[in-house]
Each structure stands twice: as structure tokens, then as C-alpha cells.
N, C-alpha and C positions, 0 to 999 in steps of 0.2 A: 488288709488290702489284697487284690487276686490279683495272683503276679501276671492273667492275663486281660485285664482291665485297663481299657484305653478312653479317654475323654478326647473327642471331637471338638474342636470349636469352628462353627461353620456347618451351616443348611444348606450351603449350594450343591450343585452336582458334583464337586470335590468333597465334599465330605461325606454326603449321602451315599456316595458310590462306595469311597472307604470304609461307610458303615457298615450297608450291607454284605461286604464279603468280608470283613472281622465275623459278626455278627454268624455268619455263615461257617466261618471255622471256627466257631462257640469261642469269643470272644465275649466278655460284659464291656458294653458299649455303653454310652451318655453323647449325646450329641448336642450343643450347647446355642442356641443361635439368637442375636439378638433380635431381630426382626419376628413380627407376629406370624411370619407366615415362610415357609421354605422355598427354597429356589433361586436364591441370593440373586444376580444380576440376572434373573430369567424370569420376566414376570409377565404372568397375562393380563389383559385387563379388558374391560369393555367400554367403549362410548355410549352416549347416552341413545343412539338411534340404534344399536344392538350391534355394532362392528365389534370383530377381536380384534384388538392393538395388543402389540409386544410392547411393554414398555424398557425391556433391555435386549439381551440374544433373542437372534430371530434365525436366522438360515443357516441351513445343513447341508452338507455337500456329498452327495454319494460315495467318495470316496474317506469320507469321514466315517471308519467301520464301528467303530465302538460305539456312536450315537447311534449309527442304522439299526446296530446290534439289539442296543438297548429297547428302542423304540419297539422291534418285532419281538423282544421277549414278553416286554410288558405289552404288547396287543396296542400297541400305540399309532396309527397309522400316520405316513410320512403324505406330504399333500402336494400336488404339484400345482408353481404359482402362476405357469403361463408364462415368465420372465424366467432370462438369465439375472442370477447377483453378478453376473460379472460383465455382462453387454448392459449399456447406458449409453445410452445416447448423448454425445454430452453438445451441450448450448454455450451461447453469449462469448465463444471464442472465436477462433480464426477457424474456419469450413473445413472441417477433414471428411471426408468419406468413408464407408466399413471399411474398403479394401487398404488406404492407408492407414486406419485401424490396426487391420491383421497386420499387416507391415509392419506397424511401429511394435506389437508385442514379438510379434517374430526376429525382431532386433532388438528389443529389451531383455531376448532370451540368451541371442546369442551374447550381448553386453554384459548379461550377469554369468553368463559362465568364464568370459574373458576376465573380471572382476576376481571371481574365488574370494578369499580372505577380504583384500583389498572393500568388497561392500561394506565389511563393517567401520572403514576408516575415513571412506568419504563420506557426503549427504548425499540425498534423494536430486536435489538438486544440483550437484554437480556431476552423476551420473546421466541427470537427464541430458545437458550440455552436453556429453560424450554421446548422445543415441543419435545412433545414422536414422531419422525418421523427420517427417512432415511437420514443423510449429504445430500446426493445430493438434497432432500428434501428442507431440512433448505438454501441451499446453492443457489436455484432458486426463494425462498422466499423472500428470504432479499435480491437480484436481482431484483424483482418485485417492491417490497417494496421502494425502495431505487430511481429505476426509474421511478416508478409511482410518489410517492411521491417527488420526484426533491431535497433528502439530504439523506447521509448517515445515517445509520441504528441506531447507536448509536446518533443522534441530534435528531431523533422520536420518539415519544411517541406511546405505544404499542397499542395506538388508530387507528392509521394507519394500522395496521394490520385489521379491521373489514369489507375494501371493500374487500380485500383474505378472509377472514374468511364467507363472503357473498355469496360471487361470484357463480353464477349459473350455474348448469351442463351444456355441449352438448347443446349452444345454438348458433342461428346463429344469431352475433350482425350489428343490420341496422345502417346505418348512413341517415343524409340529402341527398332526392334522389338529388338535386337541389343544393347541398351545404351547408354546414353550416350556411351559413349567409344571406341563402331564406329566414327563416322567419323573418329576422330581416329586411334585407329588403322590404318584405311584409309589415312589421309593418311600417316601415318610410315612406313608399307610400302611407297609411292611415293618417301619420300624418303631409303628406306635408309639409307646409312651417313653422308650428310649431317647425321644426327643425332646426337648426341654426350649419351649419360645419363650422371645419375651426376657432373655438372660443375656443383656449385655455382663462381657467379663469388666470387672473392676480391678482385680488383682489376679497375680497367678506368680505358682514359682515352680522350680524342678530339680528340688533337689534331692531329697530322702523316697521322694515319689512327685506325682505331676495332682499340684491343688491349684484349683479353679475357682473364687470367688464370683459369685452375681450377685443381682438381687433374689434370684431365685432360690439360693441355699449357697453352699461351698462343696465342691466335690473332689474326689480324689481318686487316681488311678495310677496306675504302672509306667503306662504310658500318654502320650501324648500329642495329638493330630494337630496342628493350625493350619486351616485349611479354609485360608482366607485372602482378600486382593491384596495386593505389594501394596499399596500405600496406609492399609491399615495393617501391617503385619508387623509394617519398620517403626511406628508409632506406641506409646504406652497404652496399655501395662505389659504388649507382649515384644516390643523392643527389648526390654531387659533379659530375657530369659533366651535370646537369641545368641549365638557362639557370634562372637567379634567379626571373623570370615562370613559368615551368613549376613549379618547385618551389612559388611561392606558389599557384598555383592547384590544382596537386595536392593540397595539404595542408589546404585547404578543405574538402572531402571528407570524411565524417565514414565510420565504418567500421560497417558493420553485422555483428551477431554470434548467429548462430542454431546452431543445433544439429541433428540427426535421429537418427528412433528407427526401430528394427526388434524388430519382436517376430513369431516365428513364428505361425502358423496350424496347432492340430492337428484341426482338422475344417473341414467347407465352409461358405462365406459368398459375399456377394454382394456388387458393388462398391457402396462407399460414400466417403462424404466428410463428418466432423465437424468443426467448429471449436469449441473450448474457450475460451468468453470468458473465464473466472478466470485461464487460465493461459495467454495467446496461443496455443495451439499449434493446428494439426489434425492429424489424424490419417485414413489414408484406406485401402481395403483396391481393388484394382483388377486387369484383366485383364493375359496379358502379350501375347509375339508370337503366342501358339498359340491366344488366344481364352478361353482359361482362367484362371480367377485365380489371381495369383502366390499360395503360400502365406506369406502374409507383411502383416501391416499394418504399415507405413510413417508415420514422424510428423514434423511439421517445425514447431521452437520458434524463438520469436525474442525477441530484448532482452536483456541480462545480468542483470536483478534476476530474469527467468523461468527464465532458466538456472541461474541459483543455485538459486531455489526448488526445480527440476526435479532438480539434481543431477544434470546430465548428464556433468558429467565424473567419473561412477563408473559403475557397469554396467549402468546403463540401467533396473534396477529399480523405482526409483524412480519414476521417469516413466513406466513401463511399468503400475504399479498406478494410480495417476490415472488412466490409460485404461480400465482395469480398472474404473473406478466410469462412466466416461462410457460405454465401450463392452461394458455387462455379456453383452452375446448373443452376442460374438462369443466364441471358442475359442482363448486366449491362452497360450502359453508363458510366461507373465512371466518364468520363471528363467532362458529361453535368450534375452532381450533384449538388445540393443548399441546402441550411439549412435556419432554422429560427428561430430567439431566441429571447430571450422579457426581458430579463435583460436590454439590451441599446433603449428597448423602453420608453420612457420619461413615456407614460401614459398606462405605464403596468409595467414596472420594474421587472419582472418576471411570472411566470404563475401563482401560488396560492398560500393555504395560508397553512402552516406546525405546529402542536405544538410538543413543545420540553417536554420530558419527566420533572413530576413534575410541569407545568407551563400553566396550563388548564385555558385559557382563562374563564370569566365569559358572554357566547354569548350574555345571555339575557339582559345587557345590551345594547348589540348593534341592538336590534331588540324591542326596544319603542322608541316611539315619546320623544325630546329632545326641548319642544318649539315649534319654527318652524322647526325643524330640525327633519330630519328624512335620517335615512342610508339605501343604498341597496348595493347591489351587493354579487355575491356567497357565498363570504368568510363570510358572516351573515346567513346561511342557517347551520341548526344545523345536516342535515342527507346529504344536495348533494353540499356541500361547494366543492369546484372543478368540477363543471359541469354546464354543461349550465343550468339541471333542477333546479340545485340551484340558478342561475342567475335569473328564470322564477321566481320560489317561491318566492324571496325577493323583484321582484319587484311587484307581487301580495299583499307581505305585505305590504310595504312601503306604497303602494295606499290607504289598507286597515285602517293607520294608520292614513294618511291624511284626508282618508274622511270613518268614519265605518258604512258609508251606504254599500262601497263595501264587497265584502266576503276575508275572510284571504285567504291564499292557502290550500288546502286540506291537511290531516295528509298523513304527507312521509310515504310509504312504504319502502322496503330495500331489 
């Protein structure tokens, strides 16, 4: 065995990114991934009238450096959607206007810095009660909140309010000109055959060295990466090989569970961006890489009593008519509508990771070397935990941990 020999498990942007810069300080790399195809929650897709849909991460925030980064090494262009991610319009509440808007984030700003520590002990919802701003205000908040965050207001911790509390004015937010899952697979065409699909792990241990069972073969290395979401990480065969402290603060972690909707476009629109306060979700219609708008509005639900309601795990229908009453102008195929959701995927079990008020994980355990073990993936990223920059960051560290000839990832901005 080569004492600098690391086995990756995990194709997403956490592992792929840790690959390449092992691989880069002459490292023997295996990257292990159960899915046919790389890019773990980042995947493109097409509808059947030729729209790209993201069917997981989708927006990038300029001040996200390491994905910007990435994107201009790999020749990847970034696209602008004509919308803010972060202005929505939001419906079916009590009448606020932009300027009480501004007002309410402008006092959600000052509320979380008057907060400090205190966010992670109450909910989302009893900070809103504290915000000097307009019901209709508070009431597209915790709307936001609740759908961004993929649980109701009262299971969050008032931490969750700091990407609202963040969030930048009058900006127009890019996505992947190429898709989501360009640069990922960018990266897996650089790492050729070092990548092994199609290999769920069945067993693995860590002790004399780090072996990997699949159906693929058995592998073994020096080291070793898991570089996978919290809810499959806490889970067997790689629960066991986890240090007791790691396991308990993993599990701390509460699972966010949202959904999205695709409904074709059979005439021309303009980009837009609604939030639906009765039912968490927005929905938004936007440009692609050509400058033109996708034919396609796009919807993103969050919490499970909204998913039930939404009936998203049937054919989108459902939730595609609700739009249909919020979004009467626009030119909707309801009957060619799709969803996607990640609760019944084996090696996602949900989109991210939530803390519940009171119950503030301790991260930095989950962000040093355990042995041969070492974790990635978003939900270890202390500032973009739900994002792919956080996906990038952790696998910059992980590398970094492995081997500290590499560089850690740059200090997050916000």
C-alpha cells in the first residue's frame, strides 16, 4: 500500500475538488461514487421541449470566490438570470411594499447582530416576534426562511435567519452558464479513470489502512476521504468507522427536505421571481447562457407538511396548479410538469443540513483529521453549508488535511 494513497467516497463537488488537488500533489487517488453519473446534488437535466432544469444546486452568488474561481479556470461561464435569488415577490399574505421590505431586512440586520450567540438558542420564529417591522414583513420572512431552509420556522434556530439578514441589494444572480454540474464534470474528465461509478460502498473499515468494499471490487488506501451529505454519512456501513465525537455532532444536524417544480413555458415571459407565503415555496421564470429565457418556470418548496400539502411526490400537478392561481399571466403547461426531491434518494436523503434552536452543533470537530479519516462535504463548511461553495471549501480542506503541503480554502466572505 502507498503511504500516499487516498480513497475518496463521493463524486460531488466535495470530493472531486479534494481529488483534484491530491491528485495534483502526486497523490494515488480512487474516487468511489455510487451514482452513474458525478456531481452528487448538482445535476442538469433537460425537459422534454429543450429547457435546462437544475434538478438540485442551482445559484451562485458573486461573492462565492471559489466557485467564481472555479468556473473561470475551467472556461466555464457564469450567466446572468435577469432576477435577484434574493428579491421575490412574495403573495397570498398581508400587502407589504419593497420599501417595508428594505425595512424589515434592515431590522433583521440589526436583530441579529443584537442576538450574537443567543441565534442559535431560539427559533426562526421567535426572532421574528422580536423584529421591529410590518406583519407582512415578518409573514414573507418566515416564508423565506422556512422554504429556503426546507422546516418549519419554530424547528430553526434563529441562525438561519443570517443568509435574509445578509442578503444583498438589487443584484442580478448568475448561475452555471453550462449547468450546474459543468464544473463537476470538468473535474471528472481530468480525473478519468480514477473515478469508479456505479460503486455503492457496502462495507469499509480503518484500521491497519482504509478498505472500501463495492460491487465494483475492494479497495484500499492510506488514507481516507468521506465526502458525502450528513444524513448518509451518520448511517451504515460508514457510521461505524466514524470517532464517537464525530458521530454525536453529526447527528445534531437536523435534515432539511424541500422539493422543485418544472413546468414548461408555451409562450414568451419575462424573468421573474414570486414567493408564495401560504405555501413556502417561490417560483421564478429566468434567463439562460444565450441571454434568452429558459422556456421553463422553475419552483423551489420547502418543509414536509408543505410537501405533503404540495404533493410533490406525484407529477407535479398539483403544485403546478397553485402556481397557476399565483402565476395567472404566465403561459403554463401544467400537464407536462415534474418535480424533484431527495428525501427517497438513497445517497442524499434530503438537501441539507438544519440546526434546531438550542442544539448548535460543535463543526469543528467535523473539520480535523480523525486518523486516516477525514470528512467533507457542505454540511462541514462553517459560512456556505448549503451551497455548492461550501461543497468546494470542504473539499479544499479535506485535501488540505490530508496532505498540508496543499492550501486550506480562503477565509469566507458573506
Amino acid at each position: 500500500m502507498d503511504d500516499r494513497s487516498v480513497i475518496i467516497v463521493g463524486a460531488g463537488y466535495a470530493g472531486l475538488i479534494a481529488a483534484e488537488a491530491l491528485v495534483g500533489a502526486g497523490w494515488d487517488v480512487t474516487v468511489l461514487e455510487a451514482r452513474d453519473r458525478v456531481g452528487g446534488r448538482a445535476w442538469t437535466d433537460r425537459m422534454a421541449n429543450g429547457a435546462i432544469i437544475e434538478r438540485g444546486a442551482e445559484w451562485v452568488e458573486d461573492v462565492q470566490v471559489e466557485m467564481v474561481g472555479l468556473c473561470e479556470r475551467l472556461d466555464i461561464p457564469l450567466a446572468r438570470s435577469g432576477i435577484s435569488y434574493h428579491d421575490r415577490r412574495p403573495v397570498g399574505g398581508p400587502p407589504v411594499t419593497d420599501e417595508e421590505l428594505a425595512a424589515g431586512r434592515a431590522a433583521l440586520r440589526a436583530l441579529f447582530a443584537e442576538l450574537g450567540d443567543e441565534a442559535y438558542e431560539i427559533s426562526v420564529a421567535d426572532a421574528l416576534e422580536r423584529l421591529d417591522a410590518v406583519e407582512g414583513a415578518k409573514v414573507a420572512f418566515r416564508a423565506r426562511i422556512e422554504c429556503t431552509s426546507g422546516s418549519p420556522a419554530t424547528e430553526l434556530s434563529a441562525w438561519h435567519l443570517l443568509h435574509l439578514s445578509s442578503a444583498p441589494e438589487q443584484v442580478d444572480s448568475p448561475r452555471i452558464g453550462h449547468g450546474s454540474d459543468a464544473p463537476a464534470r470538468a473535474l471528472a474528465a481530468a480525473l478519468g479513470d480514477r473515478i469508479v461509478l456505479s460503486a455503492p460502498v457496502t462495507a469499509i473499515s480503518i484500521d491497519d489502512a482504509a478498505q472500501v468494499e463495492t460491487p465494483a471490487g475492494t479497495f484500499t488506501a492510506a488514507r481516507l476521504i468521506l465526502a458525502l451529505p450528513k444524513p448518509v454519512v451518520i448511517e451504515e456501513p460508514f457510521a461505524s468507522v466514524l470517532p464517537a465525537a464525530v458521530l454525536a455532532e453529526a447527528r445534531r444536524f437536523g435534515t432539511a427536505h424541500a422539493a422543485k417544480l418544472f413546468v414548461p413555458l408555451t409562450g414568451p415571459a419575462e424573468p421573474s421571481a414570486v414567493l408564495d407565503t401560504r405555501r413556502d415555496y417561490w417560483v421564478w421564470t429566468g434567463r439562460g447562457d444565450d441571454a434568452e429565457l429558459r422556456p421553463v418556470l422553475a419552483g423551489f418548496a420547502g418543509s414536509l407538511p408543505m410537501l405533503d400539502l404540495l404533493e410533490v411526490d406525484r407529477d407535479g400537478t398539483t403544485w403546478a396548479r397553485t402556481v397557476a392561481e399565483v402565476r395567472s399571466d404566465l403561459p403554463l403547461d401544467i400537464d407536462a410538469a415534474g418535480t424533484q426531491t431527495w428525501a427517497d434518494d438513497p445517497y442524499a436523503r434530503g438537501v441539507y443540513t438544519t440546526v434546531a434552536p438550542g442544539n448548535r452543533p460543535d463543526s469543528e470537530v467535523l473539520r480535523r483529521p480523525h486518523g486516516r479519516l477525514v470528512l467533507a462535504g457542505e454540511f462541514t463548511d462553517d459560512v456556505w453549508s448549503g451551497f455548492m461553495e461550501g461543497a468546494i471549501r470542504s473539499g479544499q480542506r479535506a485535501a488540505h488535511l490530508v496532505d498540508p503541503t496543499l492550501p486550506p480554502p480562503t477565509p469566507a466572505v458573506h
